[in-house]
PDB file of N, CA, C, O and CB in Angstrom:
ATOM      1  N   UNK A   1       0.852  -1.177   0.000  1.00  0.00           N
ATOM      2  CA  UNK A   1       0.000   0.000   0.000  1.00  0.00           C
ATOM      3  C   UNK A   1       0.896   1.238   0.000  1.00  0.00           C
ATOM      4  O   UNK A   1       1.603   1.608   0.937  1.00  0.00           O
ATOM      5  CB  UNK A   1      -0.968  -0.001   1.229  1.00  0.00           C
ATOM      6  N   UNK A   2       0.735   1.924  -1.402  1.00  0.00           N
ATOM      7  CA  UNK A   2       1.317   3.343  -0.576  1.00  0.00           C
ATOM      8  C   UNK A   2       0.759   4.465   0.110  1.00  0.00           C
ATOM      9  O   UNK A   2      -0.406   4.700   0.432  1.00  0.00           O
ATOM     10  CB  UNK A   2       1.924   4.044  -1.319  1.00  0.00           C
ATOM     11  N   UNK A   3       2.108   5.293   0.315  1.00  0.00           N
ATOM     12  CA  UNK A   3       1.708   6.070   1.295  1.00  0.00           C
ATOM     13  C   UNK A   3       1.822   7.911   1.239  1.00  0.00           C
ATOM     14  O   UNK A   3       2.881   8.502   1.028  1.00  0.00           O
ATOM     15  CB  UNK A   3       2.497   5.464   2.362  1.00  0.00           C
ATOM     16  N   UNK A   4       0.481   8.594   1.479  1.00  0.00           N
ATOM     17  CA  UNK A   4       0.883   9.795   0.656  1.00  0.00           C
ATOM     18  C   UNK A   4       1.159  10.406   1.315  1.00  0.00           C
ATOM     19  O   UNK A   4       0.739  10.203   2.455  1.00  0.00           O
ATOM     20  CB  UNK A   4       0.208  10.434  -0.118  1.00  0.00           C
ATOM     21  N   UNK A   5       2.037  11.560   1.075  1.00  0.00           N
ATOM     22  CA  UNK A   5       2.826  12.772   1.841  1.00  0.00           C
ATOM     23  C   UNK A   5       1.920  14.094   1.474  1.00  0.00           C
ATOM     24  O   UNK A   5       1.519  14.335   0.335  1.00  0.00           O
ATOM     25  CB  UNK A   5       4.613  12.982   1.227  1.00  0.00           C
ATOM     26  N   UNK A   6       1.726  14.714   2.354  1.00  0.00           N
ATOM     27  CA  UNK A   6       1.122  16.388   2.197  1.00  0.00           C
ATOM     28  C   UNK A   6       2.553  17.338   1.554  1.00  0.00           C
ATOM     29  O   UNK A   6       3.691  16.872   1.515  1.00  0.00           O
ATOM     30  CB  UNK A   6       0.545  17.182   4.186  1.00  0.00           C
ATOM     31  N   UNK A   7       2.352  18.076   1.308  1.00  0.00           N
ATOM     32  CA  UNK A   7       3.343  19.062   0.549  1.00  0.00           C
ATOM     33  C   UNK A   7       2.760  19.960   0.507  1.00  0.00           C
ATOM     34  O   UNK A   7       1.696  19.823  -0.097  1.00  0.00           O
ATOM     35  CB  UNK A   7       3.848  18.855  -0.713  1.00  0.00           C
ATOM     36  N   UNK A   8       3.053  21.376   1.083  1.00  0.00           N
ATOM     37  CA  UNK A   8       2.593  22.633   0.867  1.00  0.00           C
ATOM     38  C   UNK A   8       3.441  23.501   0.514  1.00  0.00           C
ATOM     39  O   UNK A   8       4.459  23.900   1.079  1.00  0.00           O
ATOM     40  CB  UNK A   8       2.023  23.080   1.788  1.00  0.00           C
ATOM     41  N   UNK A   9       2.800  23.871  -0.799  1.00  0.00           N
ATOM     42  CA  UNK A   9       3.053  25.057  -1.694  1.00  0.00           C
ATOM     43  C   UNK A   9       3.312  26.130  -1.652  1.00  0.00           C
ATOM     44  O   UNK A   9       3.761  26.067  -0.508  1.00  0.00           O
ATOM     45  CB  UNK A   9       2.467  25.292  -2.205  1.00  0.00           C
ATOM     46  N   UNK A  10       3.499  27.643  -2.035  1.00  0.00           N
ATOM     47  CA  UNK A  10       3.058  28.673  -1.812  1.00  0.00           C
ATOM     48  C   UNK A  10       3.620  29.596  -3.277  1.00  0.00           C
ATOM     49  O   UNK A  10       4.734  29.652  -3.796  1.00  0.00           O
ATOM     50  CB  UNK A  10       3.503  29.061  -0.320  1.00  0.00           C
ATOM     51  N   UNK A  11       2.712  30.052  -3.528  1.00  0.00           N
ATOM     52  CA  UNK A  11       3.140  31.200  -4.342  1.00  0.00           C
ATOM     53  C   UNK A  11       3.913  32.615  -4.302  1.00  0.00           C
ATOM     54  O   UNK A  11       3.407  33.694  -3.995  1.00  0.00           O
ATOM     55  CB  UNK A  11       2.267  31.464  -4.661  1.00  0.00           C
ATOM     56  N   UNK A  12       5.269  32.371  -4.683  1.00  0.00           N
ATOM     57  CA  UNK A  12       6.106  33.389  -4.877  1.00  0.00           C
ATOM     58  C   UNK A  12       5.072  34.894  -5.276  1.00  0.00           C
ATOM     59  O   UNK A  12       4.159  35.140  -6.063  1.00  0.00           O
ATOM     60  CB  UNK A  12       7.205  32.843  -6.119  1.00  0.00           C
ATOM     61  N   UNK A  13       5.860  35.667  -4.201  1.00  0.00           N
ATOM     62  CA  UNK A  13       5.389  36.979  -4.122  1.00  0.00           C
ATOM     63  C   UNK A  13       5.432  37.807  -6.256  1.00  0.00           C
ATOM     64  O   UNK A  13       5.862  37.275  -7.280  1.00  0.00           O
ATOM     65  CB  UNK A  13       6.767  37.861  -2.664  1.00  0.00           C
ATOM     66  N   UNK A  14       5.014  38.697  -6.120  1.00  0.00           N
ATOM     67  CA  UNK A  14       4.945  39.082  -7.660  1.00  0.00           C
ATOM     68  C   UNK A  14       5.593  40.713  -7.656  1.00  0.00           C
ATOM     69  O   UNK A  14       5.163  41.544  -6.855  1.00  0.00           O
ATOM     70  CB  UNK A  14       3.092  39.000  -8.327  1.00  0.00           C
ATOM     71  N   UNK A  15       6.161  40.884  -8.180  1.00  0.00           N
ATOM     72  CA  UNK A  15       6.433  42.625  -8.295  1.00  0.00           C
ATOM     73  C   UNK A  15       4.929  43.633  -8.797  1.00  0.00           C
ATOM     74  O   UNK A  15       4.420  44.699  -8.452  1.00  0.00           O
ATOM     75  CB  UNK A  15       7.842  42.887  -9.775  1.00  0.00           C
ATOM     76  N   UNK A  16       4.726  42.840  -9.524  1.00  0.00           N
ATOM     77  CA  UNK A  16       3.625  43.745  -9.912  1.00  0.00           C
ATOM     78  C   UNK A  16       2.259  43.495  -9.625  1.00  0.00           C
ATOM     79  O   UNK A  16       2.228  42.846  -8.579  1.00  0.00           O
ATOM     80  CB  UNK A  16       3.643  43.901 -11.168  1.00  0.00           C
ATOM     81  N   UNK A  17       0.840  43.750 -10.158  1.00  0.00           N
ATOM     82  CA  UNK A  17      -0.228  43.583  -9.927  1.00  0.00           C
ATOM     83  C   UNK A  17      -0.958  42.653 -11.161  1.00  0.00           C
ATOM     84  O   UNK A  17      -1.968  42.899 -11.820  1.00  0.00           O
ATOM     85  CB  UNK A  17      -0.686  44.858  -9.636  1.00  0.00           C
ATOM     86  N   UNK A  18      -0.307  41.832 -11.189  1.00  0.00           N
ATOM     87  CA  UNK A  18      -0.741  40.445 -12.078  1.00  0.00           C
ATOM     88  C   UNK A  18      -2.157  39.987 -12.473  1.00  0.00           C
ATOM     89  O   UNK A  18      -2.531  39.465 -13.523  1.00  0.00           O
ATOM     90  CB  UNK A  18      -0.305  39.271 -11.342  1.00  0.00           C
ATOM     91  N   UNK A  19      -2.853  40.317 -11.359  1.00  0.00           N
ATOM     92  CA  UNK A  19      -4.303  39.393 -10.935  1.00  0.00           C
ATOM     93  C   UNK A  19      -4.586  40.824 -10.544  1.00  0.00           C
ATOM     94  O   UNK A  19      -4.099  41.604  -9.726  1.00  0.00           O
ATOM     95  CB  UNK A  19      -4.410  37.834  -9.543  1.00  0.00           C
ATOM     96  N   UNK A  20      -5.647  40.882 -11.522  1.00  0.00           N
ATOM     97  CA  UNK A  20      -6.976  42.238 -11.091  1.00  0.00           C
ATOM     98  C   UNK A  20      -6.894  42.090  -9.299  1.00  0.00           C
ATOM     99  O   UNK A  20      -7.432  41.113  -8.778  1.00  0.00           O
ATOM    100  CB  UNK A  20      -9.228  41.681 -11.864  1.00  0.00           C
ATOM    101  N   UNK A  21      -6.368  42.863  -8.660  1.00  0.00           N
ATOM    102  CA  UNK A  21      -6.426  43.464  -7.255  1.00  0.00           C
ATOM    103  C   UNK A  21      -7.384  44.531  -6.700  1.00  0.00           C
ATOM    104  O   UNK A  21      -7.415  45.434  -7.535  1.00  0.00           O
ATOM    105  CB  UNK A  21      -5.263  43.993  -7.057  1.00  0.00           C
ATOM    106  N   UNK A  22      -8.094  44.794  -5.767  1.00  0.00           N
ATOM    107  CA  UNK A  22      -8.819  45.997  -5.754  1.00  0.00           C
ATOM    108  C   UNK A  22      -8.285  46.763  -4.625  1.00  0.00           C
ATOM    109  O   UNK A  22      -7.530  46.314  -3.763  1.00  0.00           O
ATOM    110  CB  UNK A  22     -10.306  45.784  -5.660  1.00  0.00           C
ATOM    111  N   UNK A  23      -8.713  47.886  -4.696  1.00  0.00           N
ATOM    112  CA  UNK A  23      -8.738  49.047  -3.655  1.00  0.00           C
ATOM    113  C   UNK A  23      -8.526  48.404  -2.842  1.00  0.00           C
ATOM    114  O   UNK A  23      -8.846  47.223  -2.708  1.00  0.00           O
ATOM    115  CB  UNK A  23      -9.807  49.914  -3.368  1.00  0.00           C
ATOM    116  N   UNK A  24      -7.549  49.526  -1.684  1.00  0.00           N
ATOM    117  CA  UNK A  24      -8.144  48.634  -0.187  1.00  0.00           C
ATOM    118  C   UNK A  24      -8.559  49.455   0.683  1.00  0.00           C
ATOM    119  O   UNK A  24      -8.599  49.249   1.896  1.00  0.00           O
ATOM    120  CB  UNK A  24      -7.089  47.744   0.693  1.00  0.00           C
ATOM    121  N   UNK A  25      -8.966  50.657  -0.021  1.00  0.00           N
ATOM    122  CA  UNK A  25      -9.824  51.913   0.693  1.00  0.00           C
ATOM    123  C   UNK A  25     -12.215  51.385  -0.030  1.00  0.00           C
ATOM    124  O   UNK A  25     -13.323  51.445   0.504  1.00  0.00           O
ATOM    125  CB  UNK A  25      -8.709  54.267  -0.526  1.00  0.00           C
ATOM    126  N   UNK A  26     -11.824  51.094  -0.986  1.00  0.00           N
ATOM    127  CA  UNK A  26     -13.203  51.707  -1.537  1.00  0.00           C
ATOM    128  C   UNK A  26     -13.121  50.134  -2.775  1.00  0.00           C
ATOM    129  O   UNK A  26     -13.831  50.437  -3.734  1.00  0.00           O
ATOM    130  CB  UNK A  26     -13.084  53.928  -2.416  1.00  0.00           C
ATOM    131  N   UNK A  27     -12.642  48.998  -2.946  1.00  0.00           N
ATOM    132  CA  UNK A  27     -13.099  48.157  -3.816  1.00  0.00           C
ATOM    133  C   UNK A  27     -12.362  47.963  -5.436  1.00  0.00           C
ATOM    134  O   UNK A  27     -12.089  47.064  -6.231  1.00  0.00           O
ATOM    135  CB  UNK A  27     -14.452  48.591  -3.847  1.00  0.00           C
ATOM    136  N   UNK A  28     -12.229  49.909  -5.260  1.00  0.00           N
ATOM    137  CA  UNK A  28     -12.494  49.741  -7.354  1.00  0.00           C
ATOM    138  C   UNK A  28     -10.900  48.761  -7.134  1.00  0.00           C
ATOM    139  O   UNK A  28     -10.276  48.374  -6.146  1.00  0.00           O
ATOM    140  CB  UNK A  28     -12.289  52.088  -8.969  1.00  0.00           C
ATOM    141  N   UNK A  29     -10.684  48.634  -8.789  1.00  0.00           N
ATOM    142  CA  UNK A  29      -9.597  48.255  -9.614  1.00  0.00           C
ATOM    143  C   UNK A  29      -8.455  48.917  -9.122  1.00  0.00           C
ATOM    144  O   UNK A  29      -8.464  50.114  -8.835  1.00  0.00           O
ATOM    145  CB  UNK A  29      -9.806  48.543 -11.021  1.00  0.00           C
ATOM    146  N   UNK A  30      -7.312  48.064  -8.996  1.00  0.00           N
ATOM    147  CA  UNK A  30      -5.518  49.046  -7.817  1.00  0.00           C
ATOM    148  C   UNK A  30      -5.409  49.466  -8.791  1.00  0.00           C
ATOM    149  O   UNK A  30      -6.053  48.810  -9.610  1.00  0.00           O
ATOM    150  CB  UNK A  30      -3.713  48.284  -6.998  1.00  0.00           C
ATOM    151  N   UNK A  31      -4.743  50.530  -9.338  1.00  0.00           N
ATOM    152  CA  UNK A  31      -3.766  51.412 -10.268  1.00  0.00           C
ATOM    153  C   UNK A  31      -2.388  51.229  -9.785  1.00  0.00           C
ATOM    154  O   UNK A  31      -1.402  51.093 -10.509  1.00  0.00           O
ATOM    155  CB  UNK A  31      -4.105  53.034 -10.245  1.00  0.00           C
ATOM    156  N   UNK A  32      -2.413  51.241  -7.879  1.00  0.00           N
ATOM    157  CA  UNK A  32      -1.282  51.759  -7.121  1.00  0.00           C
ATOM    158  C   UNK A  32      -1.252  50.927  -6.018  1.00  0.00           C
ATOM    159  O   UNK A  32      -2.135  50.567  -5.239  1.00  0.00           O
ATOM    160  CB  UNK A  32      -1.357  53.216  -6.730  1.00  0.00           C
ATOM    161  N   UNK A  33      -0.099  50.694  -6.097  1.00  0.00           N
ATOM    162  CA  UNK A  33       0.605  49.425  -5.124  1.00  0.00           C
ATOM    163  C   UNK A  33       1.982  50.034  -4.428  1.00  0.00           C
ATOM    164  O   UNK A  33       3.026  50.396  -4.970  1.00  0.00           O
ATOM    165  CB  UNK A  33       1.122  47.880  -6.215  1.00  0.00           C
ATOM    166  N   UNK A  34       1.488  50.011  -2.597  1.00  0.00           N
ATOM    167  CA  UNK A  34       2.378  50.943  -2.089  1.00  0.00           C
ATOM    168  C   UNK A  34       3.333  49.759  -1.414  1.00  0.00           C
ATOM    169  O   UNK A  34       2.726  48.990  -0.669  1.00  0.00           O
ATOM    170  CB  UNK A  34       1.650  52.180  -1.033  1.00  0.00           C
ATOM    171  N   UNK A  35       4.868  49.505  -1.599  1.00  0.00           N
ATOM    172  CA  UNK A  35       5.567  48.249  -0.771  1.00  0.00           C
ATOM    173  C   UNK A  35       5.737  49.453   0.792  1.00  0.00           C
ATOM    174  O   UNK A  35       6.046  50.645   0.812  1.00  0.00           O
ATOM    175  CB  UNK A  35       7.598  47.440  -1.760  1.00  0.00           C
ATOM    176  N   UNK A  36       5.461  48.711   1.690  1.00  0.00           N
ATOM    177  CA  UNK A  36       5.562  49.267   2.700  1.00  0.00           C
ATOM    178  C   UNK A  36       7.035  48.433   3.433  1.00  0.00           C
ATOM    179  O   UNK A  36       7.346  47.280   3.135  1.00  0.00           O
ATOM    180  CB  UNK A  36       4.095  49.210   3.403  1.00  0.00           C
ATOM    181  N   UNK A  37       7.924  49.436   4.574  1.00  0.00           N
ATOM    182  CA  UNK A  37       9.291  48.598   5.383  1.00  0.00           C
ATOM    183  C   UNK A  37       8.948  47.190   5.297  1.00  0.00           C
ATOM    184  O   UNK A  37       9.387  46.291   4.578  1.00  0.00           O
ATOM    185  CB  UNK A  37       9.548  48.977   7.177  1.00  0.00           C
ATOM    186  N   UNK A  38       8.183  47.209   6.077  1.00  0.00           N
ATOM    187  CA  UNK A  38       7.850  45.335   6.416  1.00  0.00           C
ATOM    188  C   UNK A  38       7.700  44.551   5.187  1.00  0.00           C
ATOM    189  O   UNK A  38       7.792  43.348   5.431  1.00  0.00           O
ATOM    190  CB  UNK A  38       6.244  44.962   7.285  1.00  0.00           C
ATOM    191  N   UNK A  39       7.516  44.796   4.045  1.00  0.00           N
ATOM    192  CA  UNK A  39       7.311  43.919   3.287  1.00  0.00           C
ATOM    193  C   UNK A  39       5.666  43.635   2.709  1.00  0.00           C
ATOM    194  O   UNK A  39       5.251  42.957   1.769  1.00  0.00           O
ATOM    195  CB  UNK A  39       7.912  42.917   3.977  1.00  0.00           C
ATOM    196  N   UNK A  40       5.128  44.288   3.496  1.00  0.00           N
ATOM    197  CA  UNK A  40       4.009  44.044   3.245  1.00  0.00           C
ATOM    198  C   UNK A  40       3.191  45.217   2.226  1.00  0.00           C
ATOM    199  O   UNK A  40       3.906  46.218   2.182  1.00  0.00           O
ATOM    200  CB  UNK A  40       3.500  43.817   4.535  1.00  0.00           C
ATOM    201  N   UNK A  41       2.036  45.391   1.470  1.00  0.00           N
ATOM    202  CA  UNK A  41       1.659  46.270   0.845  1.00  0.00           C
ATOM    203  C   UNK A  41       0.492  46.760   0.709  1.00  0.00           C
ATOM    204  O   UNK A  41      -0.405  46.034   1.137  1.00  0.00           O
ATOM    205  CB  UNK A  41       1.968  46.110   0.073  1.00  0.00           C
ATOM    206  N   UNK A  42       0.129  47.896   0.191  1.00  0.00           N
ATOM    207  CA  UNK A  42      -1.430  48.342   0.484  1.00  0.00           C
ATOM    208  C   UNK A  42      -1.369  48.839  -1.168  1.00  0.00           C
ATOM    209  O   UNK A  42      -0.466  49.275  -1.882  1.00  0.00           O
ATOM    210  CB  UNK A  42      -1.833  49.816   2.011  1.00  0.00           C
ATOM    211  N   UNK A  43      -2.806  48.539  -1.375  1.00  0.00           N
ATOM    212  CA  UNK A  43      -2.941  48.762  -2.955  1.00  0.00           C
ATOM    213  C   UNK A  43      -4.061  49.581  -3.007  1.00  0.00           C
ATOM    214  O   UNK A  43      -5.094  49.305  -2.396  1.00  0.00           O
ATOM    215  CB  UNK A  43      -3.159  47.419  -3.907  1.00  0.00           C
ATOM    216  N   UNK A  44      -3.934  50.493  -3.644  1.00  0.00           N
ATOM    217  CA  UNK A  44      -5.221  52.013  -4.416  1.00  0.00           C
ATOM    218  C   UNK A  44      -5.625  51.990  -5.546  1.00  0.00           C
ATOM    219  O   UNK A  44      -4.862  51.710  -6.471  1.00  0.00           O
ATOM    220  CB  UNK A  44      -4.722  53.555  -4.621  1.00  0.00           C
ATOM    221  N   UNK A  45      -6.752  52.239  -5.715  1.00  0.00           N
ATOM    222  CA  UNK A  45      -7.327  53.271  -6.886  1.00  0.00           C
ATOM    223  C   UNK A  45      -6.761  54.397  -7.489  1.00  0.00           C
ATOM    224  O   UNK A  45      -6.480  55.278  -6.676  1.00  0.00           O
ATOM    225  CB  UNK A  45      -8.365  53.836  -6.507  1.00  0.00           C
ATOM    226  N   UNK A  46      -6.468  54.686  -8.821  1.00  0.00           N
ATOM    227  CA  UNK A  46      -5.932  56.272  -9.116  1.00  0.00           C
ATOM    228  C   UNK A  46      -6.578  57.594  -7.707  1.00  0.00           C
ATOM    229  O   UNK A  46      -5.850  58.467  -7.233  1.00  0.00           O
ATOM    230  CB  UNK A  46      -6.808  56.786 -11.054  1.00  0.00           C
ATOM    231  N   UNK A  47      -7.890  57.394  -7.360  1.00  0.00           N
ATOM    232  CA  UNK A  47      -8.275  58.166  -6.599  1.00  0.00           C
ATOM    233  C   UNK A  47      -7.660  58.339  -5.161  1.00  0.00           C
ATOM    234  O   UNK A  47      -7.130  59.369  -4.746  1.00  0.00           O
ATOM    235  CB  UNK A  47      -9.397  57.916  -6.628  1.00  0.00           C
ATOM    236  N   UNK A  48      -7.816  57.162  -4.473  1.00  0.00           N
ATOM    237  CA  UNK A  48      -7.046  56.976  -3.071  1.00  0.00           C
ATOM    238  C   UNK A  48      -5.545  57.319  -3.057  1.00  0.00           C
ATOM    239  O   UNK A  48      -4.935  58.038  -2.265  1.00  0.00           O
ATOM    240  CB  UNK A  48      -7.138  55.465  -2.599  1.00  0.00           C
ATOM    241  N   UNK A  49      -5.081  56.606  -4.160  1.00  0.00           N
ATOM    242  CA  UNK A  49      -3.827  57.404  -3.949  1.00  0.00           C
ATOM    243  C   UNK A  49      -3.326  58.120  -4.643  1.00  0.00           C
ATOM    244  O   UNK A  49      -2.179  57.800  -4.953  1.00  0.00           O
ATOM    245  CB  UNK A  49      -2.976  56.902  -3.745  1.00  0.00           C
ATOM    246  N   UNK A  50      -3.731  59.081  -5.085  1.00  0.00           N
ATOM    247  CA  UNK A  50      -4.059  60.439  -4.981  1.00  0.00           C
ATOM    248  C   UNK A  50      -4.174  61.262  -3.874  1.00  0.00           C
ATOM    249  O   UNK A  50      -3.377  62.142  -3.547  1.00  0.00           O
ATOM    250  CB  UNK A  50      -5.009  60.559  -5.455  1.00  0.00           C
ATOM    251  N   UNK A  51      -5.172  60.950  -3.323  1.00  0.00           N
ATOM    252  CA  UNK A  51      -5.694  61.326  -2.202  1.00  0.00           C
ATOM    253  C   UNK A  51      -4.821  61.190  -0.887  1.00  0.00           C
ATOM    254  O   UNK A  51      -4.658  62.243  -0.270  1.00  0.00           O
ATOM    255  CB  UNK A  51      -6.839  60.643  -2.127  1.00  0.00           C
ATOM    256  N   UNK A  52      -4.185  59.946  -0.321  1.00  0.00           N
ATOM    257  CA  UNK A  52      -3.113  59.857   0.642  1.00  0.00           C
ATOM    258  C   UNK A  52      -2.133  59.913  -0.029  1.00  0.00           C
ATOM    259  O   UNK A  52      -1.326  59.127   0.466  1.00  0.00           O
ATOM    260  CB  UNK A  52      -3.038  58.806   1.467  1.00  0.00           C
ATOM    261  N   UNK A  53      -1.587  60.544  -1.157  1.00  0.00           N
ATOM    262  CA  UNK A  53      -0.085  60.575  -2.177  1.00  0.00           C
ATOM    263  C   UNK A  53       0.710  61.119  -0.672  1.00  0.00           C
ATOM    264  O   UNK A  53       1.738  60.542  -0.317  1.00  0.00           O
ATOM    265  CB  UNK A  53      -0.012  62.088  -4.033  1.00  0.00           C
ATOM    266  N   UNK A  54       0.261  62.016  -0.024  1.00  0.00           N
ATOM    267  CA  UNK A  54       1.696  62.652   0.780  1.00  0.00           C
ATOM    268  C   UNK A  54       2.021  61.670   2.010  1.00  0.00           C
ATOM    269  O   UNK A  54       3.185  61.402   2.308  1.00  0.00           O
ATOM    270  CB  UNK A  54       1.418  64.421   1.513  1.00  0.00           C
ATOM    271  N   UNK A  55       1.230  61.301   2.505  1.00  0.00           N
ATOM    272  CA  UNK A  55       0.857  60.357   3.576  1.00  0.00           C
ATOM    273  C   UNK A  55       1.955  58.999   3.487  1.00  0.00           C
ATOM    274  O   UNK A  55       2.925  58.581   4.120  1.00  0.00           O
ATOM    275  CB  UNK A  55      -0.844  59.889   3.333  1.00  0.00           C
ATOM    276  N   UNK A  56       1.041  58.557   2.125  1.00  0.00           N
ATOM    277  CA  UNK A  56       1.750  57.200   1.394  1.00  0.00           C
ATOM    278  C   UNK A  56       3.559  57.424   1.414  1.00  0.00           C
ATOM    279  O   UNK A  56       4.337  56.502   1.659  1.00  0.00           O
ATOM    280  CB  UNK A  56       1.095  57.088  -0.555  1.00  0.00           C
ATOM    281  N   UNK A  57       4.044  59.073   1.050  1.00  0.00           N
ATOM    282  CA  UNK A  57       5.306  58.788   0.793  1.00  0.00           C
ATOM    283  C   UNK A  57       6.001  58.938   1.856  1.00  0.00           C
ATOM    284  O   UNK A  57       7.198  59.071   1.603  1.00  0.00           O
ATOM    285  CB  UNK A  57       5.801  59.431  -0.155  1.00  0.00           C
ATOM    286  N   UNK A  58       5.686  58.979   3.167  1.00  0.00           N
ATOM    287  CA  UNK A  58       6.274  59.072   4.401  1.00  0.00           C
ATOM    288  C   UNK A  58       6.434  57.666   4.956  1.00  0.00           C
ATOM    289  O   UNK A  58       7.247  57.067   5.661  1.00  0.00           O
ATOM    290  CB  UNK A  58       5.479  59.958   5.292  1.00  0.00           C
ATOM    291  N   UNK A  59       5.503  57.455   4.438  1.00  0.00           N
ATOM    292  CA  UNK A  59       5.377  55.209   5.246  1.00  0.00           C
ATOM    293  C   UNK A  59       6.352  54.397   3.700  1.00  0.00           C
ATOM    294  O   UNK A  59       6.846  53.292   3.922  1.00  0.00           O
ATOM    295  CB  UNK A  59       2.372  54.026   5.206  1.00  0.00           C
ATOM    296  N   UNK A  60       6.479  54.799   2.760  1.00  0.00           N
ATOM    297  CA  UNK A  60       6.820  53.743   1.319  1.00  0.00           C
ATOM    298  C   UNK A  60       8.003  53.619   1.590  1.00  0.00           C
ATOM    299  O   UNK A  60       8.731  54.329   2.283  1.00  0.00           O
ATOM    300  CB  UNK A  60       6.645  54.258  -0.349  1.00  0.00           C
ATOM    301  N   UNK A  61       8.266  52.413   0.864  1.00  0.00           N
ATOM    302  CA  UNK A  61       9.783  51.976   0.414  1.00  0.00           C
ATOM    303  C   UNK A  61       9.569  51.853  -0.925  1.00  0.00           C
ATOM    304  O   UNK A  61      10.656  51.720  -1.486  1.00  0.00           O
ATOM    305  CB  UNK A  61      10.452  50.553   1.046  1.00  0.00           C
ATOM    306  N   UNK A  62       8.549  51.837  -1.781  1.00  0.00           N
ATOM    307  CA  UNK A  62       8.361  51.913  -2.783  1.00  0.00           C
ATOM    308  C   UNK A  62       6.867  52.275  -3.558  1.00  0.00           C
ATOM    309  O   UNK A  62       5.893  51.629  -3.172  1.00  0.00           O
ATOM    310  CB  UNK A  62       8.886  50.974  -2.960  1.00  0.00           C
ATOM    311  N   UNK A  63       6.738  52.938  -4.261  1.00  0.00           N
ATOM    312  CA  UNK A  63       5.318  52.873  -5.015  1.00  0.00           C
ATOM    313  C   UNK A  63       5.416  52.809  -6.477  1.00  0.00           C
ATOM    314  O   UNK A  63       6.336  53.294  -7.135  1.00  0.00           O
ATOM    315  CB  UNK A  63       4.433  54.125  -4.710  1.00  0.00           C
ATOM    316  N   UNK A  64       4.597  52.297  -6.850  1.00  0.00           N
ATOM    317  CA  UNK A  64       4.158  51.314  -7.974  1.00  0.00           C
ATOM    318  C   UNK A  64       2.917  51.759  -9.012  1.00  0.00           C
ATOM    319  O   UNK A  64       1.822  51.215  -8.868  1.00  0.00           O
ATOM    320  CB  UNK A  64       3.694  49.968  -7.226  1.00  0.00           C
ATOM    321  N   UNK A  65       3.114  52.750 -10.051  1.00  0.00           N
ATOM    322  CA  UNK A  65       1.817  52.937 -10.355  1.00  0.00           C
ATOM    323  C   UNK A  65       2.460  51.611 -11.696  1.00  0.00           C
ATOM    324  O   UNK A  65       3.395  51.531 -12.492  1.00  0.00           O
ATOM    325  CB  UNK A  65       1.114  54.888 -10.734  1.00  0.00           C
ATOM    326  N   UNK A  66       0.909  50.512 -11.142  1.00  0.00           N
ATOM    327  CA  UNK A  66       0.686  49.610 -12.354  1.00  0.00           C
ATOM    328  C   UNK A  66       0.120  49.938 -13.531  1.00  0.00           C
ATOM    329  O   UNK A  66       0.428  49.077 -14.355  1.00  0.00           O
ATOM    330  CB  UNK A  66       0.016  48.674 -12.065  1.00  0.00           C
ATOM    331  N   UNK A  67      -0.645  50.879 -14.059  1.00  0.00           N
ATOM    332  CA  UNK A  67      -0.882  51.507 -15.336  1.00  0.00           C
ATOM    333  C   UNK A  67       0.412  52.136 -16.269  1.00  0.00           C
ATOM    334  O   UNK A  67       0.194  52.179 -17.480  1.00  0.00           O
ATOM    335  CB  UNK A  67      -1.843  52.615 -14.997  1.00  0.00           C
ATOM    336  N   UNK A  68       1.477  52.527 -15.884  1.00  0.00           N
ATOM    337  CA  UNK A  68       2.949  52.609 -16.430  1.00  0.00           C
ATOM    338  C   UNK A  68       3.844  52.177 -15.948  1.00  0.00           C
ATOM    339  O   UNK A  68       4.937  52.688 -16.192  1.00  0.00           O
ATOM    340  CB  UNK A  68       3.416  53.588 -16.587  1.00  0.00           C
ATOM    341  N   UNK A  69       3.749  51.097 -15.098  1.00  0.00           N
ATOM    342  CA  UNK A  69       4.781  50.157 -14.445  1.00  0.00           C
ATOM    343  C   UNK A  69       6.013  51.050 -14.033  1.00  0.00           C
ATOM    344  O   UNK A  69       7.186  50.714 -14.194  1.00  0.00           O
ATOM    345  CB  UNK A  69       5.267  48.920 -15.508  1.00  0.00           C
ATOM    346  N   UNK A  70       5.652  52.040 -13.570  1.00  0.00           N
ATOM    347  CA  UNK A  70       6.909  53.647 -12.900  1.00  0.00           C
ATOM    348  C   UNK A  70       7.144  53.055 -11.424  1.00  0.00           C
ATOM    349  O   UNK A  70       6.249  52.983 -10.582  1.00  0.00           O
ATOM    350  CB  UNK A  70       5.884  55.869 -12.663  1.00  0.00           C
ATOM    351  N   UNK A  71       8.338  52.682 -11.248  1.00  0.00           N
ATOM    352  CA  UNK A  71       8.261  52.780  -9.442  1.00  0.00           C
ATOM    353  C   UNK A  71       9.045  54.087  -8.960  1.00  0.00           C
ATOM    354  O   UNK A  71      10.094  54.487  -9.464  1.00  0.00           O
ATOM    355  CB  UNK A  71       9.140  51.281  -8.574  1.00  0.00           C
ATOM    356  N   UNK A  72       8.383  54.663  -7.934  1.00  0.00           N
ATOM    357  CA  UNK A  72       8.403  55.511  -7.069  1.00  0.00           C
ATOM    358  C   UNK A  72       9.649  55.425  -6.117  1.00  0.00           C
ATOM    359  O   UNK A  72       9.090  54.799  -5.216  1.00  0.00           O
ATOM    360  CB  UNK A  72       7.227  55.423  -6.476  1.00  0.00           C
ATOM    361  N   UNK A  73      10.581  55.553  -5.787  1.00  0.00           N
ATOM    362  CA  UNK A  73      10.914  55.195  -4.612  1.00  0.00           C
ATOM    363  C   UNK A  73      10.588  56.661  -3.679  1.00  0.00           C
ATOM    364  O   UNK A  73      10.887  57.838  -3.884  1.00  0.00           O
ATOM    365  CB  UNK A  73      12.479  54.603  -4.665  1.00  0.00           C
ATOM    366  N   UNK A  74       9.839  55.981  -2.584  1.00  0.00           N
ATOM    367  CA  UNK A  74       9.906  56.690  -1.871  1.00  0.00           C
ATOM    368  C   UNK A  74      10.614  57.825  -0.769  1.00  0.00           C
ATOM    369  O   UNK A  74       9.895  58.501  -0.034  1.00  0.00           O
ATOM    370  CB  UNK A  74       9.578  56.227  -1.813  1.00  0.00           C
TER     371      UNK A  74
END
């Protein structure tokens, strides 16, 4: 009889916004993908970030507008 082993996967992080992402203020479609110190990231609408642009560049290590693939460094 054999015998099966579990194996867990994980998907390598992505630079960009690959997979339709949404807002994480209001839903719509990200434009803008902020890499924050930790590694971790918060993604906008043209509007939101817009809207926290000054905010955003005090916390970034990087920003990302995905409509011209421009990174920001913060």
């Amino acid at each position: 009889m054999s015998q099966m082993t579990q194996t867990l996967t994980t998907t390598p992080p992505t630079d960009d916004l690959v997979v339709p992402f949404h807002c994480d203020r209001c839903g719509a479609l990200a434009k803008v993908r902020v890499v924050l110190a930790s590694g971790s990231d918060l993604v906008f609408c043209g509007h939101h970030a817009r809207e926290y642009e000054s905010k955003l560049r005090d916390i970034a290590v990087d920003i990302i507008d995905t409509e011209g693939e421009q990174h920001v460094t913060a």
